[in-house]
C-alpha positions in Angstrom: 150.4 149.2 177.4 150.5 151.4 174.2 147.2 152.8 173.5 145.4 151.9 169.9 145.9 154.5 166.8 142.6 156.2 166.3 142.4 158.9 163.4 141.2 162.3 164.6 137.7 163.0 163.2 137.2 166.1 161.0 136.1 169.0 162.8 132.4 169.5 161.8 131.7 173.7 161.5 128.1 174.2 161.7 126.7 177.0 159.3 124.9 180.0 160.3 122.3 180.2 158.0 120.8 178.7 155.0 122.2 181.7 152.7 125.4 181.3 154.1 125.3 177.3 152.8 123.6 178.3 149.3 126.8 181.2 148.7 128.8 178.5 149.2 127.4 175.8 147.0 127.4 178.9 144.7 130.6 179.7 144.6 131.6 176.6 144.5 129.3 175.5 141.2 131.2 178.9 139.8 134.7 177.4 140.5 133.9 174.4 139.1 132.5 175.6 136.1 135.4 178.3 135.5 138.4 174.8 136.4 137.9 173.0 132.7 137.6 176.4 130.7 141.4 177.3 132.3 142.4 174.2 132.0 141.5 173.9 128.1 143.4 176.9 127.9 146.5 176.0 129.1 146.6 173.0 127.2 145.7 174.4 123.5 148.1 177.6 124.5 151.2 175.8 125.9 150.7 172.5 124.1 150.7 168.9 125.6 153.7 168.7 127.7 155.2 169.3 130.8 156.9 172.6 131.1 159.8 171.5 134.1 160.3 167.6 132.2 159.5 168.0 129.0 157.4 164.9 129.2 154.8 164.7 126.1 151.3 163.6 126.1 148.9 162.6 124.4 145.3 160.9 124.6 145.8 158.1 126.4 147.3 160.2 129.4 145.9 163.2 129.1 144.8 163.0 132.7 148.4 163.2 133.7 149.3 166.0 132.5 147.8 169.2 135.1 147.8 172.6 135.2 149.8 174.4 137.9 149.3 178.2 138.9 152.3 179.7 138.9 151.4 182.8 141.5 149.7 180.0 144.1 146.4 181.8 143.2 143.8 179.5 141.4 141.8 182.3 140.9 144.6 183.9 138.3 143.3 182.2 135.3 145.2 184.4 133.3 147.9 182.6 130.6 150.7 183.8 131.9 150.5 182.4 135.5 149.5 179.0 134.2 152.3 176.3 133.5 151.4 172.8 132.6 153.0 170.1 134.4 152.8 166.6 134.7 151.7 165.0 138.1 155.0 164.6 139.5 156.6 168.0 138.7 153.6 169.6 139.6 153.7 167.5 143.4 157.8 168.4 143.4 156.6 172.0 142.7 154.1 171.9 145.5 156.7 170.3 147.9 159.9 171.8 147.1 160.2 174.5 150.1 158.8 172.0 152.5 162.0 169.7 151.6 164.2 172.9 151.7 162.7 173.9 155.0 163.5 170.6 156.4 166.9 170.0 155.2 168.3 173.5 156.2 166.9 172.6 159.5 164.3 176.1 159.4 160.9 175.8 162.0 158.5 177.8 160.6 156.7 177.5 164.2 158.0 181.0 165.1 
């Protein structure tokens, strides 16, 4: 008999210390408050529109439209690493090696 699917449960890691669990929520409340100032600054600086498609956007979709970091560092804010692209460039750009990897037949389990 084949036994049930169950999904794995998250792996609870228990925290130290309150100060270790208030520098978190810290520095995530400083992430999120840094995410829309880049992201305004992206859009006003390389326009509405998807850099790889050329896709253009306006109010209606907006929320389509997303900002990629270039480098793989979200903590590059600077103009130069940022490139905006539209959900499904940005998820091609995020999965393109993994596709290469596969096809040529690569294991990256070394």
């Amino acid at each position: 008999m084949s036994q049930s699917f169950r999904p794995r449960r998250p792996v609870k890691k228990k925290l130290k210390s309150s100060d270790e669990r208030d520098a978190i929520i810290r520095r995530l409340k400083a992430e999120q408050s840094r995410a829309p100032d880049y992201r305004q600054r992206s859009l006003e600086a390389h326009g509405w529109v998807c850099a790889k498609c050329g896709r253009d956007f306006d109010n209606d979709n907006l929320h389509l439209l997303t900002v990629h970091h270039k480098d793989g560092n979200h903590n590059n804010n600077v103009i130069d690493n940022l490139e905006n692209l539209c959900i499904y460039c940005h998820e091609d750009e995020h999965t393109r090696s993994l596709l290469g990897d596969y096809l040529s037949g690569s294991d990256d389990k070394d």
